[in-house]
C-alpha positions in Angstrom: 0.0 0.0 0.0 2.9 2.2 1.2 4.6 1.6 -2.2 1.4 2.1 -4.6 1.1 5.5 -2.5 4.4 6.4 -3.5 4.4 5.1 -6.6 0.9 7.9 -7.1 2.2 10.4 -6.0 5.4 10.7 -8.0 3.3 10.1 -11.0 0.9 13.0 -10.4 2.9 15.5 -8.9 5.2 17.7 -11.3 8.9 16.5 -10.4 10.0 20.2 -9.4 7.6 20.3 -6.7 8.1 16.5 -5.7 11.2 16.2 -3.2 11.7 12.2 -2.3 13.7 13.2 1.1 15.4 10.4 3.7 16.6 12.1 6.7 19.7 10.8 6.7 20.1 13.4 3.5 20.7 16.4 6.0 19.4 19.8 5.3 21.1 20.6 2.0 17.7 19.2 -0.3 15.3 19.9 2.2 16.5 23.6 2.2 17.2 24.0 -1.5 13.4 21.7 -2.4 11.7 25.3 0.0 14.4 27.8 -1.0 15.4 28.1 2.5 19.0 28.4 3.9 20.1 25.8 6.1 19.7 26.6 9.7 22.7 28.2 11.8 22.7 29.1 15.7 23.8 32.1 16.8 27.4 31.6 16.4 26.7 31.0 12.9 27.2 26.9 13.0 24.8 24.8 10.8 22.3 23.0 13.5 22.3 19.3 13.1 19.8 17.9 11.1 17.0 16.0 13.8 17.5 12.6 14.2 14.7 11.9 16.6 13.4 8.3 15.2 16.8 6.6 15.4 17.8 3.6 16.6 19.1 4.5 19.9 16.0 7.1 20.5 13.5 4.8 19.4 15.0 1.7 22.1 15.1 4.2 24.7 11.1 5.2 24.2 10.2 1.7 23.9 12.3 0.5 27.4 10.6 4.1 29.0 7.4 2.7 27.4 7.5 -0.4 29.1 8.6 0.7 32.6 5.9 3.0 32.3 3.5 0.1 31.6 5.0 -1.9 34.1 4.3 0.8 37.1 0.8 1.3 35.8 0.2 -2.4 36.1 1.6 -2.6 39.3 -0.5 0.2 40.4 -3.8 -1.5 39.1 -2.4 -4.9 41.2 -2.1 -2.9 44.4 -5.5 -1.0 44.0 -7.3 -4.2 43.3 -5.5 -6.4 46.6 -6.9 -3.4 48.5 -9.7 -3.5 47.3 -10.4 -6.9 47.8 -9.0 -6.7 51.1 -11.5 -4.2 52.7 -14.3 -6.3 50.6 -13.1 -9.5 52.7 -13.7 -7.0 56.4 
């Protein structure tokens, strides 16, 4: 489906306002493609291009992810013995 979607779009679009971008690509197309310059901070060095969904990133929001799960399932346990507990009184 992904592919067919792609596969559309590059035939309808007009190839000088198509820009097929991969992150790993940097700034440089992504700021010539919307006639932009590339980013600087104030002491005039180019910012690093974002890479939020990358390998390391993505493991450490799945491990937070599941220690987050983890508590909230513990919390539901101890809720429920007590619970249960003043129930049984």
């Amino acid at each position: 489906m992904y592919i067919k979607h792609c596969e559309f779009v590059r035939a309808v679009v007009p190839e000088e306002q198509l820009l097929v971008f991969e992150p790993s690509m940097g700034w440089g197309p992504l700021c010539a493609f919307l006639d932009k310059p590339v980013p600087v901070n104030e002491s005039g060095q180019v910012i690093s291009f974002p890479h939020i969904n990358d390998r390391t990133s993505m493991n450490g929001m799945v491990c937070c992810l599941i220690n987050l799960g983890v508590l909230l399932w513990g919390a539901v346990i101890v809720v429920l013995i007590f619970a249960l507990g003043a129930l049984a009184r």
